[in-house]
C-alpha positions in Angstrom: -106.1 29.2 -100.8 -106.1 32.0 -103.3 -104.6 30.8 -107.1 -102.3 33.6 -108.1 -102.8 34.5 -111.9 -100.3 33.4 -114.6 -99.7 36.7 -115.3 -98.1 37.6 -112.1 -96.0 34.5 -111.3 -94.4 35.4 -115.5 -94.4 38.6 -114.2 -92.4 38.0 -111.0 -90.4 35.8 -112.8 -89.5 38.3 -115.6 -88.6 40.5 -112.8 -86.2 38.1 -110.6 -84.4 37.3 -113.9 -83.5 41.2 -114.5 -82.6 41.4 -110.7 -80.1 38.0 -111.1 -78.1 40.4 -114.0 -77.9 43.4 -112.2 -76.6 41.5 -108.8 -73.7 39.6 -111.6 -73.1 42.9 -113.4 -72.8 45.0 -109.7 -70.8 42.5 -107.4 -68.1 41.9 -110.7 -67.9 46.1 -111.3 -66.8 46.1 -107.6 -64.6 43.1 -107.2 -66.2 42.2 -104.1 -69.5 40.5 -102.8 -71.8 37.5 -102.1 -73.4 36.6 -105.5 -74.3 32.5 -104.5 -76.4 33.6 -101.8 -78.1 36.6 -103.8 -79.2 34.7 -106.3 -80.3 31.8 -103.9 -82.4 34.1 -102.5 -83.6 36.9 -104.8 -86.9 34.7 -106.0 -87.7 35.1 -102.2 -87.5 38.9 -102.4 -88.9 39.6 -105.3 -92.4 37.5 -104.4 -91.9 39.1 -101.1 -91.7 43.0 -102.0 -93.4 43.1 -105.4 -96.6 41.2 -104.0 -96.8 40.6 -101.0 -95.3 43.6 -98.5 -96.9 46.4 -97.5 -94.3 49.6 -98.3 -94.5 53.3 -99.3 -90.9 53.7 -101.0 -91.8 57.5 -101.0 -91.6 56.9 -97.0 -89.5 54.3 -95.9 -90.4 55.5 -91.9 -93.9 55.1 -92.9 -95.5 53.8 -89.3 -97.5 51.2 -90.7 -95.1 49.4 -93.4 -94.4 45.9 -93.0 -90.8 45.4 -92.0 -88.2 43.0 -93.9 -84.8 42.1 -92.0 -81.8 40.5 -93.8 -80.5 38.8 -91.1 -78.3 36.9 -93.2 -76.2 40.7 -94.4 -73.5 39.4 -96.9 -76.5 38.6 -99.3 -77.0 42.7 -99.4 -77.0 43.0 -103.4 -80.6 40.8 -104.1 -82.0 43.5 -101.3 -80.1 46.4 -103.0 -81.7 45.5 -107.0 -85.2 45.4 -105.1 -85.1 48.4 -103.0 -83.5 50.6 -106.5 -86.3 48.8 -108.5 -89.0 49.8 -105.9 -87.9 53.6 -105.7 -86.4 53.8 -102.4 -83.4 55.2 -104.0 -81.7 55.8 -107.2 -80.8 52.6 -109.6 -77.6 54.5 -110.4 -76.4 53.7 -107.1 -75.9 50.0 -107.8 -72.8 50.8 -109.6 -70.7 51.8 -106.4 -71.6 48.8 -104.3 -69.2 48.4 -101.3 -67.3 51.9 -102.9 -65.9 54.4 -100.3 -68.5 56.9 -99.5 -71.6 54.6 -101.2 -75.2 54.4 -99.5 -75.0 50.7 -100.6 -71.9 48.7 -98.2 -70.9 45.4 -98.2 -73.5 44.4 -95.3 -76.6 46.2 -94.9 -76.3 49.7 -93.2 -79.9 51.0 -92.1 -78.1 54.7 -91.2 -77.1 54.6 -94.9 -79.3 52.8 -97.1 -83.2 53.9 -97.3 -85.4 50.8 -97.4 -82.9 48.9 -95.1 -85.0 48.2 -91.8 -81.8 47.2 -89.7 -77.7 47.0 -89.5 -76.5 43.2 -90.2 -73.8 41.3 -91.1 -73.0 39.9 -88.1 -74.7 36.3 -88.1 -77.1 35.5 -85.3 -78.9 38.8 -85.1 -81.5 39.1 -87.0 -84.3 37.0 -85.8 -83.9 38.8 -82.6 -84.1 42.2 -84.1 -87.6 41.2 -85.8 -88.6 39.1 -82.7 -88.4 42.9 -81.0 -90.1 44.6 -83.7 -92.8 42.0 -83.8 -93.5 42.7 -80.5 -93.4 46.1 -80.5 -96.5 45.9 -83.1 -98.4 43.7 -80.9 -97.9 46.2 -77.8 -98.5 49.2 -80.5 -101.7 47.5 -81.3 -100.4 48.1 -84.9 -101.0 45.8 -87.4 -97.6 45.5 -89.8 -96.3 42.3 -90.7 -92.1 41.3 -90.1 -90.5 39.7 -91.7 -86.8 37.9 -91.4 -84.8 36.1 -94.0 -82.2 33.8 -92.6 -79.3 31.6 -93.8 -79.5 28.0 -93.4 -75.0 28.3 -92.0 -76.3 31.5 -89.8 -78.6 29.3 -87.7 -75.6 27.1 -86.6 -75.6 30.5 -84.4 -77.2 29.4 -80.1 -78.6 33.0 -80.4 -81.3 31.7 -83.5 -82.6 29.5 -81.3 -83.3 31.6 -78.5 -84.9 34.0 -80.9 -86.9 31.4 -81.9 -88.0 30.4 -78.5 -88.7 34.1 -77.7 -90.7 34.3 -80.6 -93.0 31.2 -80.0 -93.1 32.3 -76.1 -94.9 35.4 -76.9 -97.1 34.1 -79.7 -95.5 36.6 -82.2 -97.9 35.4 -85.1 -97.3 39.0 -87.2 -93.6 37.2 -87.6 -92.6 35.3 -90.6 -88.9 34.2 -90.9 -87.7 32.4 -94.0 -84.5 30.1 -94.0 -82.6 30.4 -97.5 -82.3 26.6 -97.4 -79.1 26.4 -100.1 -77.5 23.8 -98.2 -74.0 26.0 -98.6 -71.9 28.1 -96.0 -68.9 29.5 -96.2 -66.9 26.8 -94.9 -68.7 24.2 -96.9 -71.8 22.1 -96.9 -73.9 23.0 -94.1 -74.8 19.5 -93.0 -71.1 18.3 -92.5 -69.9 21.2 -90.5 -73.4 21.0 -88.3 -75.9 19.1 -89.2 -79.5 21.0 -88.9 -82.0 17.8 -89.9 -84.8 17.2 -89.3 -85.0 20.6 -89.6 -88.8 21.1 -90.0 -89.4 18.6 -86.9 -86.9 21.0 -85.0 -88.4 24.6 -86.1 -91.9 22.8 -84.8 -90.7 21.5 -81.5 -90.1 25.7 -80.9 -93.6 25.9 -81.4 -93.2 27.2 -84.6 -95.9 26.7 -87.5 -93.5 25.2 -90.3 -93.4 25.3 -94.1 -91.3 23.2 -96.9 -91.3 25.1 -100.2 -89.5 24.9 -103.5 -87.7 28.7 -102.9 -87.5 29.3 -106.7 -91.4 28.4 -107.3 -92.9 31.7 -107.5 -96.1 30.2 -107.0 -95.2 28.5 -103.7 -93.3 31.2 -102.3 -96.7 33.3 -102.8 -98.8 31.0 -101.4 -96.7 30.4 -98.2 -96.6 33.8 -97.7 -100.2 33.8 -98.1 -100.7 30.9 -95.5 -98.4 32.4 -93.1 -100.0 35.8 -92.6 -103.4 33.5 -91.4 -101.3 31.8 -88.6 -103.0 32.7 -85.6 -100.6 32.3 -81.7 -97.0 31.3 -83.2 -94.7 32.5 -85.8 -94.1 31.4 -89.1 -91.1 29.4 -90.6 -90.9 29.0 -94.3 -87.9 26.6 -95.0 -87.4 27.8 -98.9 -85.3 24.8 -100.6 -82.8 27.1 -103.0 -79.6 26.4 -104.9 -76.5 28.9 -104.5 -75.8 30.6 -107.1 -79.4 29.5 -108.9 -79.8 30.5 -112.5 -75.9 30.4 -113.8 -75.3 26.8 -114.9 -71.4 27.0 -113.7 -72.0 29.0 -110.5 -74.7 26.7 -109.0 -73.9 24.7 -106.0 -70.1 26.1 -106.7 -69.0 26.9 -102.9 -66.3 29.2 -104.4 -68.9 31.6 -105.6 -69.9 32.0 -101.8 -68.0 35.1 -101.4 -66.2 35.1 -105.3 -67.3 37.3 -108.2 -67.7 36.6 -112.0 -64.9 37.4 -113.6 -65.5 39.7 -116.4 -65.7 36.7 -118.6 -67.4 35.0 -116.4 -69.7 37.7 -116.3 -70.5 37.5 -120.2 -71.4 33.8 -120.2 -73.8 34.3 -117.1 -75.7 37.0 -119.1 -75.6 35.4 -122.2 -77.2 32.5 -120.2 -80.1 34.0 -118.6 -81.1 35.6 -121.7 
């Protein structure tokens, strides 16, 4: 397996640290939002998009890109920083998250928003959505990758699983899905409302080539990715192991920050923090 350079895990890094401030600084301007999940997940994305997908901001219909889907929606803001940082629309915009008349709503909106490859919010979905486009590239004869990033609550959802069995059924090896394993859903910790272990053995017994990574390792999430687009006849499941609210010492593993901003205060502190 390819070793990734120093350089570019620092530089992803760098990156995922600017990305945690502007999801803070945007969810606490509008009053509203999901920053746990964001931040669980925004290592994920930034690996993902800065290295790894294939994308042409400059077209976001472009045929041949690589498609991501955020199944789990409420976690919009660590997709919005990436998409403004990449180009696919102005960084300005950040500042009227979930604002009457903004491009950038609460859940992703994929008539709105360029860059956004589908409508969610609605657990359950996604993984269905990219288990269609997946095989719409292998009846296309095309060769883009899709990609799916679910929440570890969201696959409490029966329709997950039949994605899932869908998926292996029709060998859908151009599909990666990765579960933002933070061990937090809105109604508390995942394994006492339903408990998902052994979660590997179960992703496997759908016929499902399965992964265990640190989700805040750069270096792992690259090389997982790597590994993943070399699975030949099944799909891909990268269980990333992530903390909510990672990087802000008094928001991690704080189930209040599940769908609570910073307060301005707040806000300071968690700056002040990562810098």
């Amino acid at each position: 397996m390819v070793r990734h350079s120093e350089q570019l895990i620092q530089e992803l890094q760098q990156k995922a640290k600017k990305f945690r401030k502007e999801i803070l600084i945007m969810t606490t301007q509008a009053g509203s939002g999901h920053p746990g999940g964001s931040l669980s997940a925004i290592d994920i994305l930034t690996a993902l998009y800065f290295h790894h997908m294939r994308i042409n901001p400059g077209s976001p219909t472009w045929e041949s890109r690589d498609r991501f889907i955020l199944s789990k929606g409420h976690s919009c803001p660590a997709l919005y920083v990436v998409l403004a940082e990449l180009g696919f629309f102005q960084k300005k915009e950040l500042t009227t998250l979930r604002k009457l008349g903004s491009i950038l709503q609460g859940h992703p909106d994929m008539n709105a928003t360029p860059g956004v490859e589908m409508s969610t919010g609605s657990l359950g979905q996604g993984l269905s959505v990219a288990c269609g486009i997946s095989l719409a590239g292998k009846l296309d004869k095309r060769d883009y990758r899709v990609y799916c990033m679910l929440g570890d609550g969201e696959i409490d959802e029966g329709s997950v699983w039949e994605a899932a069995m869908a998926a292996s059924h029709y060998k859908l090896d151009n599909l990666t899905a990765i579960l933002d394993r933070n061990e937090m859903q809105v109604d508390g910790i995942t394994d006492c409302i339903m408990s998902l272990e052994p979660l590997k053995e179960k992703w496997e017994s759908f016929g499902w080539k399965t992964i265990t990574i640190n989700g805040h390792d750069i270096e792992q999430i690259l090389e997982s990715l790597d590994l993943a687009s070399t699975i030949e006849g099944k799909p891909t499941m990268i269980i990333a192991k992530t903390v909510k609210g990672k990087g802000i010492s008094f928001v991690e593993k704080k189930l209040q920050y599940h769908g609570t901003v910073l307060t301005q205060e707040e806000l300071v502190r968690a700056l002040e923090e990562l810098d």
